[in-house]
C-alpha positions as CSV (number, residue, x, y, z in Angstrom):
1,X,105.0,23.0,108.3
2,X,105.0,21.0,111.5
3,X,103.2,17.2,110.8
4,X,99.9,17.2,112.2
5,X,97.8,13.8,113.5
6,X,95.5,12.8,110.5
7,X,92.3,12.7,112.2
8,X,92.7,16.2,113.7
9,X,93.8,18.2,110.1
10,X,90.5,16.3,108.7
11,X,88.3,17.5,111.3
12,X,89.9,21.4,110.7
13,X,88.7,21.1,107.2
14,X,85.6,20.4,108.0
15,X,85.3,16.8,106.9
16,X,83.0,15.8,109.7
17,X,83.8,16.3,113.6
18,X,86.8,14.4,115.2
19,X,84.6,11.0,115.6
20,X,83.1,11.1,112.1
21,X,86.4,11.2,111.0
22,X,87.8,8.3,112.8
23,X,85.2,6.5,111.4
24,X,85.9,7.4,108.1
25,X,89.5,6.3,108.8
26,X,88.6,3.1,110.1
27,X,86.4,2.1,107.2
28,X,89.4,2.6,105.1
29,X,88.0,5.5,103.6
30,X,90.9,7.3,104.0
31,X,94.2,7.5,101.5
32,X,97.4,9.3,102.1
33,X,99.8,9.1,98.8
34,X,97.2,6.7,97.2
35,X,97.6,4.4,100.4
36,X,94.9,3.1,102.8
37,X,95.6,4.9,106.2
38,X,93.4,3.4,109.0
39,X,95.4,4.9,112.1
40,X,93.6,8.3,113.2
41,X,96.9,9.2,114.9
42,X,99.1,9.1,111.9
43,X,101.7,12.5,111.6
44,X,101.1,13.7,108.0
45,X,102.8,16.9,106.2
46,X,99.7,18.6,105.2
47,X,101.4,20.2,102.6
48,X,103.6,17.3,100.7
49,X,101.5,14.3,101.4
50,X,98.4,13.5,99.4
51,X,95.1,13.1,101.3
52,X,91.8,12.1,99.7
53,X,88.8,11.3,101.1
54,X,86.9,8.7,98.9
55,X,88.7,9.3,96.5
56,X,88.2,13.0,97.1
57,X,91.4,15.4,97.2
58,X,91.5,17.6,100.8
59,X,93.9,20.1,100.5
60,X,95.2,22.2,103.0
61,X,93.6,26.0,103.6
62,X,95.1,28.3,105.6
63,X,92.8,31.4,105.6
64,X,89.4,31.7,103.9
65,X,87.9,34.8,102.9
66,X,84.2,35.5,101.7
67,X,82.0,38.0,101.0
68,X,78.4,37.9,102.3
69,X,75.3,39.7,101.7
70,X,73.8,39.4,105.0
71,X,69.6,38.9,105.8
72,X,68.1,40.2,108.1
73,X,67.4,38.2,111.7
74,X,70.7,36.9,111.2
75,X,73.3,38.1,113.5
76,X,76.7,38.8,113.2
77,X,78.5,36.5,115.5
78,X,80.0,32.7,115.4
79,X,77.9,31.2,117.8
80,X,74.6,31.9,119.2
81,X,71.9,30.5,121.3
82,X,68.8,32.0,119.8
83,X,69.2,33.0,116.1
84,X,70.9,31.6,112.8
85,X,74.5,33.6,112.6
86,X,76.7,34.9,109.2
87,X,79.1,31.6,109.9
88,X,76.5,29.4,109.9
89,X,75.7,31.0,106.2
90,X,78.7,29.9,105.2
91,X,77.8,26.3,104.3
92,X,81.2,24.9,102.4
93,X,83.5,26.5,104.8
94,X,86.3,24.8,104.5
95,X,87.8,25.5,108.6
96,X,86.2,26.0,111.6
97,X,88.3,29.5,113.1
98,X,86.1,31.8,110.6
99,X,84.2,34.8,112.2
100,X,82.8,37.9,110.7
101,X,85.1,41.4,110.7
102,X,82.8,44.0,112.2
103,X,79.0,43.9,112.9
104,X,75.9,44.5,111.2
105,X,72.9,44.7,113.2
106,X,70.1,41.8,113.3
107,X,68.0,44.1,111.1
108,X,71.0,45.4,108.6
109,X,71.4,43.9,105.2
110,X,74.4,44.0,103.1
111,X,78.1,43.2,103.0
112,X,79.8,41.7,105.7
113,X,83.4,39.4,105.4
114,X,83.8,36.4,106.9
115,X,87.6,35.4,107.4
116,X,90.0,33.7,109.9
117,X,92.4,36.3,108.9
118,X,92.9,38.4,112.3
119,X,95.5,40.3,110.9
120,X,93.1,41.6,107.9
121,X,90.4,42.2,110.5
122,X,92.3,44.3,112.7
123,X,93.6,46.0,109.8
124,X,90.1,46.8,108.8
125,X,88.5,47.3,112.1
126,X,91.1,49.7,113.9
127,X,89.6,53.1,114.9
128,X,93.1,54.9,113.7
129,X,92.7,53.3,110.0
130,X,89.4,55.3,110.0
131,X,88.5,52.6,107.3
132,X,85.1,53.7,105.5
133,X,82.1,52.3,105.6
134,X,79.4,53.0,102.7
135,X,75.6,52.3,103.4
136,X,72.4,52.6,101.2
137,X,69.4,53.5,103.6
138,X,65.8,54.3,103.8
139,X,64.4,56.8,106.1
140,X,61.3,58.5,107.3
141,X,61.1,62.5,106.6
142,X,62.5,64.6,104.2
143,X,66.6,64.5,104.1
144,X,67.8,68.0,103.1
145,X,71.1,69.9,102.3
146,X,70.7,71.1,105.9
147,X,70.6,67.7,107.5
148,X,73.5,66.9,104.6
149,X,75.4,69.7,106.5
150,X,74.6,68.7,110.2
151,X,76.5,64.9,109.1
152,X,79.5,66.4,107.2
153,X,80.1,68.7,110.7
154,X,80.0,65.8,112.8
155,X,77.6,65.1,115.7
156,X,76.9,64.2,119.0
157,X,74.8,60.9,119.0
158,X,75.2,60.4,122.9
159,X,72.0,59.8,125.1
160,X,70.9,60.6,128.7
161,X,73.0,63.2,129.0
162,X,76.0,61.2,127.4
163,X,78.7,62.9,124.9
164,X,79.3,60.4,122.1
165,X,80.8,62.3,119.3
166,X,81.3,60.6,115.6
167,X,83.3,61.8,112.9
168,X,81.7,63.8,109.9
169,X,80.2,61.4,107.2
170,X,78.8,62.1,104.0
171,X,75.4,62.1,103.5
172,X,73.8,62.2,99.8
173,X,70.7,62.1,98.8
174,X,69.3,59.6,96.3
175,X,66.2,60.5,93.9
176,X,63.0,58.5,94.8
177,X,61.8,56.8,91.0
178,X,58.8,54.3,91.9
179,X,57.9,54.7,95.6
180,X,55.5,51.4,95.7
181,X,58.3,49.2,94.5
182,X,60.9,50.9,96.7
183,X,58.4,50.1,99.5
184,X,57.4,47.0,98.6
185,X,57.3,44.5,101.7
186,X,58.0,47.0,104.4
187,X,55.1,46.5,107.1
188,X,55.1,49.5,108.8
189,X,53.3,52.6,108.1
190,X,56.2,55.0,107.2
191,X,53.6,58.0,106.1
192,X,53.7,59.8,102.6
193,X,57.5,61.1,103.3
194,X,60.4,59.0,103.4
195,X,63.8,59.7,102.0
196,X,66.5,57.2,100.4
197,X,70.2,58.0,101.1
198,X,73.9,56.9,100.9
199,X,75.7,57.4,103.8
200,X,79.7,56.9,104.7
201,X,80.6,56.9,107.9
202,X,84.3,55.6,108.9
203,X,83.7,54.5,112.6
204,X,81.7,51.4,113.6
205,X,79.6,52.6,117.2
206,X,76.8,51.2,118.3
207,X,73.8,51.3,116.3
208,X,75.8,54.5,115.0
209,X,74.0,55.0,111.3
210,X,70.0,54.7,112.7
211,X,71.2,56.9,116.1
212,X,72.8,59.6,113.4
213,X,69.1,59.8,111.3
214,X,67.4,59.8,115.0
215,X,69.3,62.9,115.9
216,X,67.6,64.3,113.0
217,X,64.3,63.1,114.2
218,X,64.7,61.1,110.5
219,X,64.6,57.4,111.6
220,X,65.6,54.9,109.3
221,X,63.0,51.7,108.3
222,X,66.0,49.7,106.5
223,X,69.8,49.7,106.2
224,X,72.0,47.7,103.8
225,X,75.8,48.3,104.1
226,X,77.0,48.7,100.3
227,X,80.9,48.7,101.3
228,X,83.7,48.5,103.3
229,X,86.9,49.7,102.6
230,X,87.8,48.7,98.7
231,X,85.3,46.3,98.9
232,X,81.9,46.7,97.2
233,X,79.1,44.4,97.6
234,X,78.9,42.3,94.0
235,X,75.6,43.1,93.0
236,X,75.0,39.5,91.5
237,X,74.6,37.8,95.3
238,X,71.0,38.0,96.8
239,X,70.2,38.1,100.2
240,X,71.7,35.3,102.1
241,X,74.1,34.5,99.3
242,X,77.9,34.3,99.6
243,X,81.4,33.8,97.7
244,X,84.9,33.5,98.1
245,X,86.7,37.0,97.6
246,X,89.0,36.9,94.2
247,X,92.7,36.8,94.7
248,X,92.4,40.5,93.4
249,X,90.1,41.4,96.1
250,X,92.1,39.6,98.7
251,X,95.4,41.5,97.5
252,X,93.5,44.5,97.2
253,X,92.5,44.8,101.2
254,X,95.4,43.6,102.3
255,X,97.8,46.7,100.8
256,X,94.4,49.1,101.3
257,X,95.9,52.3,103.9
């Protein structure tokens, strides 16, 4: 590993931004191998020498991974202008490169990953690995075994006279058990039918699962993505909550096919 100026592998690890570092490194704040470093510029071997940070160890970190269940009227970006994004979630990110693999709609709950691992993403994201993608949903109307038919043959989900075909999908219907908790919250008026479903899908278009239930005149009122791949939502994080992928997990999707 190539040495690296000790202000700039600080600010990369999200100690503070390149002048609150500097600070920090002026005040003497700052030890490398139990010394006192107050140059910014020093070359240190982020992997041999020993940096703390009041007394605080800061170890390098290559690539992060973690697992999100994502709010609504967040978006799935790394900057933007107008709303809170899925990096921003991420308070105790340890580098500043992460960004989420995929999308989920500002009004799509569920599991997203949040990496700096292009590699992985690609790996995930490429149309030829035709990677799946599981989602819990519910939707206005009656789902049947004929609409369960109409997603298992495919469909064309183009508009104004567009051709947009998607690959089959699996559709399944779930049993409705208390219908006033299930629809607890939900401000609109979705009538006395609705439907709850689990749907794969192993292509990421546009607004692809709520344009699949609309070619079924079914729309859908709320949308959580329950999986990706090999990786299932843990069930333990509520909305907005996050954690680091196990070593298992991160083995696991990086030898999935």
């Amino acid at each position: 590993m190539s040495l690296v100026r000790l202000d700039k592998f600080l600010a990369d690890m999200q100690i503070g931004t390149r002048s609150e570092v500097k600070k920090k490194i002026h005040s003497g704040s700052v030890k490398v191998d139990g010394y006192v470093v107050k140059k910014p510029e020093m070359k240190v071997d982020i992997i041999k020498n020993r940096i703390t940070v009041e007394e605080i160890p800061i170890t390098y970190c290559e690539k992060e991974y973690y697992m999100l269940n994502k709010p609504q009227g967040v978006v799935s970006a790394t900057i933007d202008s107008n709303y809170q994004t899925v990096v921003d979630l991420i308070k105790d990110r340890r580098r500043k490169d992460l960004f989420p693999v995929g999308r989920l709609d500002i009004d799509t709950e569920g599991l997203i990953l949040i990496t700096n691992d292009g590699k992985l993403c690609h790996n995930l994201l490429s149309p030829d690995k035709h990677v799946a993608k599981r989602y819990y949903a519910i939707v206005k109307g009656v789902v049947n075994e004929e609409d369960v038919k109409v997603f298992a043959n495919g469909m064309d989900i183009g508009i104004n006279g567009q051709n947009e075909p998607v690959k089959p999908a699996q559709l399944t219907i779930l049993p409705v058990i208390d219908k006033e908790e299930l629809l607890n919250g939900f401000q609109e008026n979705i009538g006395e039918e609705f439907s709850q479903v689990e749907l794969t899908i192993y292509e990421g278009k546009f607004h692809q699962v709520k344009r699949m239930f609309d070619k079924v005149r079914k729309p859908v009122i709320y949308l959580k993505r329950i999986s990706m791949g090999p990786l299932a939502l843990d069930e333990k994080l509520a909305v907005g909550e996050y954690r680091m992928l196990t070593e298992e997990e991160i083995h696991i999707l990086k030898e999935y096919k």
